[in-house]
Each structure stands twice: as C-alpha cells, then as structure tokens.
N, C-alpha and C positions, 0 to 999 in steps of 0.2 A: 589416218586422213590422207588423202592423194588428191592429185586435180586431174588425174584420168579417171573415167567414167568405163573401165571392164568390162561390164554388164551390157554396155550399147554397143553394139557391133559399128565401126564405121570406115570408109574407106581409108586408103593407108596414105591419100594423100591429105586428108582431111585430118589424119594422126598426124602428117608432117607438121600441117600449118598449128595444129595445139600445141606442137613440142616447142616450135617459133615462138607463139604467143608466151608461152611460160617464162622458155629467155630471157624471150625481150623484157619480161614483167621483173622476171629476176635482175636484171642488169640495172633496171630503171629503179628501182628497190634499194642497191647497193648506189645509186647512185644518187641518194638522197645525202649521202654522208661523205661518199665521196667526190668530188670534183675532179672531170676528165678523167684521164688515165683506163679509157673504155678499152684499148689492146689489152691492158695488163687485165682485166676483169674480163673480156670473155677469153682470152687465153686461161685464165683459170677452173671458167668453168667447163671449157673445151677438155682441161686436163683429168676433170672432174668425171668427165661421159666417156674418157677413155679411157678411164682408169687408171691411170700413171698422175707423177707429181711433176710440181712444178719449179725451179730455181726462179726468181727474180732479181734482177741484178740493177743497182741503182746508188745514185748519191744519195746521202742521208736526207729524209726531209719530202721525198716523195711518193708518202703516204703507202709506201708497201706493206708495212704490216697493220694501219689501218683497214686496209682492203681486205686485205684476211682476218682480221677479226670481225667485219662488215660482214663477208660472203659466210663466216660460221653462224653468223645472229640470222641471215636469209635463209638458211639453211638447216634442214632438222637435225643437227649430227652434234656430237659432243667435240667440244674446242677446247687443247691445251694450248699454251704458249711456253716456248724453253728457250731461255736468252744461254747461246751456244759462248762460253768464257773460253780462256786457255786452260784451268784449271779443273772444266768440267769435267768428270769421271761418268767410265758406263753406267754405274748404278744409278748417277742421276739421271739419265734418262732411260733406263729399262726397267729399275728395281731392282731388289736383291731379297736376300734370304733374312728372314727375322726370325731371333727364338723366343720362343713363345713357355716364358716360365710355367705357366699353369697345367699346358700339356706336357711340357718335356721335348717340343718336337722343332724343327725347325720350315715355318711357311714364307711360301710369297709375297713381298709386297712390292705389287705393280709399279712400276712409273708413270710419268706424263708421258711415255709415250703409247699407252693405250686410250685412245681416243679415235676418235671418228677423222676430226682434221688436225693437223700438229705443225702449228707453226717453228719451224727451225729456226730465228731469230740469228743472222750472224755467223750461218751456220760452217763458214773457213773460217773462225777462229777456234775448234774444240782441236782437238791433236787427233793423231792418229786409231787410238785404242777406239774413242768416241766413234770417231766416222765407219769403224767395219761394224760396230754395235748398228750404225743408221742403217748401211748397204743391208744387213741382214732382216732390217726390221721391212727397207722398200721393199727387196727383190723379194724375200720370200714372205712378208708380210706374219710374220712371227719372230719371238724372241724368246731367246736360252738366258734362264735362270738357274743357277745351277746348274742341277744335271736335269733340268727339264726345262721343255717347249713346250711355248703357251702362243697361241695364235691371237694374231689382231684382233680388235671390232672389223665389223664389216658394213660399212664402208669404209675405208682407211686411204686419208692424202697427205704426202708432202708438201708444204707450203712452205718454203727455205727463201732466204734472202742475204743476199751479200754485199758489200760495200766494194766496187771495182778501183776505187782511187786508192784506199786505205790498206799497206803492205805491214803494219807493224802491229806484232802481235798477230797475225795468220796464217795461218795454211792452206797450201794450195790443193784442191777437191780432189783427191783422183781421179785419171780416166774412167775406172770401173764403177763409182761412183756418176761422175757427172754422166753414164750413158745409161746409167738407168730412170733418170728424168726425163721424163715425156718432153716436157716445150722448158726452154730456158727463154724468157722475154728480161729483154730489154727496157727498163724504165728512163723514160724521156721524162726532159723540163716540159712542165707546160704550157701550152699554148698563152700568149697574152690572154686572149680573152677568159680563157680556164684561171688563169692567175686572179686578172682585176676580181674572179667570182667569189674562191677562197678569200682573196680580201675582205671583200665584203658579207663573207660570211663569221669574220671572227667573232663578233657580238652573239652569233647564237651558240650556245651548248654545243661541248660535243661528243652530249650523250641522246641525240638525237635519235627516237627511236626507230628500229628498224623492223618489218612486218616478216613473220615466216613466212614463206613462198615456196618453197622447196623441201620436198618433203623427201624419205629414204625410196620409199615405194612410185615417187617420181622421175629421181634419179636413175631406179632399173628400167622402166618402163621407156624414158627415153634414151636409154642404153640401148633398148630393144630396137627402136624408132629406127637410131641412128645407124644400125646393123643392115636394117632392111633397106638404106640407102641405094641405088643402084650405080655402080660403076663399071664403064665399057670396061673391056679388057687394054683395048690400048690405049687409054688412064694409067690400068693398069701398069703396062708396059712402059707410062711416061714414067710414073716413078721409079720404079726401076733403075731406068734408064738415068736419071737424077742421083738416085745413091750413087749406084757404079760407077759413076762420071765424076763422084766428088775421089776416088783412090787414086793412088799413086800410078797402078799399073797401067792407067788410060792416058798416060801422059802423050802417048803418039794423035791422041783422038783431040787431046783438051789443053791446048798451048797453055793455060793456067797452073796445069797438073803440079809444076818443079814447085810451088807455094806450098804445095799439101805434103804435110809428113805422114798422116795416116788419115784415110778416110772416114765414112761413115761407116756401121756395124749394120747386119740385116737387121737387127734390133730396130731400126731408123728405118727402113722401109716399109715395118708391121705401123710403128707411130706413125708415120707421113700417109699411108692408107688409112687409120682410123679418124686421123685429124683432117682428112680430106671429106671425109664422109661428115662429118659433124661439123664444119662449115659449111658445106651443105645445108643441114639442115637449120644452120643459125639464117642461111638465104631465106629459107624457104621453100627449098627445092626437094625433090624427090630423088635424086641423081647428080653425079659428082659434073662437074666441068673441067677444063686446065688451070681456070681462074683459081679454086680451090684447093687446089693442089698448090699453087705459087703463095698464093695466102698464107699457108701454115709451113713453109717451106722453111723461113729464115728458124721459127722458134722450134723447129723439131733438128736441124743440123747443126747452127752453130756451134752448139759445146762438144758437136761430135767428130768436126773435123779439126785435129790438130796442124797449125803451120809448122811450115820447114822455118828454115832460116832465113832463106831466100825473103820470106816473104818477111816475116818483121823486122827484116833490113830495109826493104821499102818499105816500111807502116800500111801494110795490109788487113785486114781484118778478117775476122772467117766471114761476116756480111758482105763485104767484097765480093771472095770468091765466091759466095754462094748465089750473087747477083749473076755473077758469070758466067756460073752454073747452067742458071736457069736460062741464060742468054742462049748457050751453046748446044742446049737439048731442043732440037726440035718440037714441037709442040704439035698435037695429035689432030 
C-alpha cells in the first residue's frame, strides 16, 4: 500500500506539495499522543528521508522514547526497543551462534537489533565492546556473527537517547560514533501551554491509538521527491563555506576559531546538504533557500564540533559557536 499514486504522471511540484501533505499528516498523527516537542518529531523524520540516525539528548521525562515508539506505530517498519545497561554485552544486541542438537551444527540467532527502527534507550550507558558492535551495525548497516555477515532490514534507523545531566554509570559516545548520526536534537522543557495540555490529558489512556500513515514504498518515493529538490550552487557553496569555517585552521577568518578543537568532518557537509533539501520540502518548496540551510544547521554540527578548552573555561557551547558560525558566513 503507498499514498503515491505511480501510475498518474504529475508535475514534480505537484509531487512536492503530496510529500508536504503526508508530513504534515504524519507529524499530526504522532502528535495525537504526543504533546509539543514538534522539533524533535520532524527532526526524526528528516533523519528518516535522509537515511542516517538520530541521537536525542534530554532530561528524563520528555517523552523521548515515547516518540519513537509513536513514529514506529505511524510507520510501516518493524520496532525494537533495547534499554542500553552497563552490563550489556554484543550478543545482546546482535546475536550469537546457537547449537542446534538435532542437526549437530551451529546457527544464528539474530538480535533486536534487526529491525527496521531500533530504539537505543540510554544508549552512553553500554561500555565499549557494545558501542563498536552499534558503529558497525550504523555505518555499514550490517553485523558479524561469528564468522559471518548478515546485512540489516532495509529500511534500518537509529533512534538513541541520552540523559545529559546524569554522569554515573556512563560512557562517553565516541567521536567516530557520535559523527555518524545524521542530526543530534536537543530536547527542550515544554512550553506552558504544551505542559497545562499533558496535564490535562492524564485521565486518558496512553495506549491511545495511532493510524499507519507511512508506509516503506512512501518513504523511497519521497526520498526520491527530496533528491530532486533544486539547489543553486552558491547554497551550495554556503555550506561549505559553514563546514570549513567550523575548523581550527580558519582561525585568521573566524575570531571564534581558538573555542574549536576540531571541527566538522565532510561527512557534515553530505548531511547539511541532504537536511537542507528536505526542509525544503517539509516548506513546501521545490528549491533550497539560506533559511534551510540555517534550519538544520544546529542539529547536523553540534556533536561534530569538539570545544578547546578555551571555550569551556567560559561555558560555551557548540550551539554558541555554531550561532556564530552562521553569523560570520555571509549569506548568498
């Protein structure tokens, strides 16, 4: 089943405005159950059309892994949840090898983490062994059992969440890990008025049901959509110009520079292009603007530029500097 219609040829801005509508149908869907916290929900499903995952980062209690278990019920895709302990071990989440009396032989059995979306629940508290198990499952979307490789489902997301207050009992993500997450968002307290709403929604269930809207052969389709976005070249060249400006080496151009211990990886340039194009089409546009680009800016570099010292001696933040950033790059 899809909510594209293949068969009828139609203009492609006419494609634009269906992939809009679905969105939005989607967001408003997930948002039966959820209350506010619209950045963190279309940040996910932006991570969703770009193919990369997502970190969510928040104090306990703001409904992060509701969401994600929200946008899996919205969604056609199979849904695990793995609450990440310090004790966990690889084979809890990839599987291992079982023998099998009856043949004499020894086979696979998968973990949770073949599925379509996988929630990482916590996921700085597992230890090291764990986390290269995850790197290998993002980056190359497969996993070693034994002496064999078995490839993802496809479609396959990371939906991970962290507790930024809470230091006992955790470890800290690796670089090489946290850059290969598309958008790392920030989850905010909610607004008053999003508050009084939850209050007032405690008296109903909250097994509130949610309607499929999204389907696997939707998701390609406006994967496709979002591809055929148009962006000038000196877009282009803005972002760019935003990566390189987040390194060290530009310190003569970017009085901020001495803050930054390393900067963004072209990895961050491919995601800042893809997430530009795809709020795009969350506008309604056919074609990128600067607006869009500034839009997905915070959640695609945060976790990628590392501070000096300099900087968390004054309590700087990488949203700081990346406000800075954007200050300091002329705009096209």
């Amino acid at each position: 089943m899809s909510n594209f219609d293949t068969n009828e040829p139609s203009e492609f801005e006419h494609q634009v405005k269906r992939a809009g509508d679905l969105l939005d149908r989607t967001r408003t869907e997930i948002g039966r159950r959820v209350v506010g916290q619209g950045e963190m929900v279309r940040g996910m499903l932006t991570a969703i059309l770009a193919g990369g995952h997502v970190l969510l980062e928040g104090v306990p209690g703001l409904a992060k892994t509701l969401a994600v278990k929200t946008l899996s019920e919205a969604v056609d895709a199979g849904f695990r949840r793995i609450q990440f302990t310090p004790d966990l071990l690889p084979a809890d989440l990839i599987g291992t090898m079982v023998y099998r009396q009856q043949t004499g032989e020894f086979v696979p059995r998968k973990g949770p983490i073949f599925s379509n979306i996988v929630l990482a629940d916590e996921i700085n508290r597992a230890p090291a062994k764990v986390q290269s198990a995850m790197l290998e499952a993002m980056e190359e979307r497969q996993v070693t059992i034994g002496e064999n490789t078995y490839p993802l489902p496809e479609p396959f997301f990371v939906m991970a969440t962290q507790n930024p207050i809470e230091q006992e009992g955790t470890y800290q993500l690796p670089e090489a890990q946290l850059d290969r997450f598309i958008l790392k968002l920030t989850v905010n307290y909610p607004s008053t008025e999003d508050e009084l709403a939850i209050l007032r929604r405690v008296g109903i269930p909250h097994d509130i049901p949610i309607e499929r809207v999204l389907y696997k052969s939707d998701i390609r389709r406006l994967k496709e959509v979002a591809a055929q976005i148009t962006m000038d070249e000196r877009i282009e060249e803005y972002i760019v110009a935003i990566v390189t400006g987040s390194r060290r080496q530009e310190r003569a151009v970017n009085s901020f520079a001495r803050y930054i211990e390393f900067g963004a990886s072209p990895r961050a340039t491919i995601y800042l292009y893809r997430c530009a194009k795809i709020n795009a089409l969350f506008e309604g546009r056919s074609f990128v603007i600067p607006e869009d680009v500034k839009a997905v800016a915070a959640g695609v570099l945060r976790h990628r530029i590392i501070l000096s010292y300099e900087a968390e001696s004054e309590e700087l933040s990488s949203d700081d500097l990346i406000t800075g950033l954007l200050q300091s790059v002329p705009v096209p």
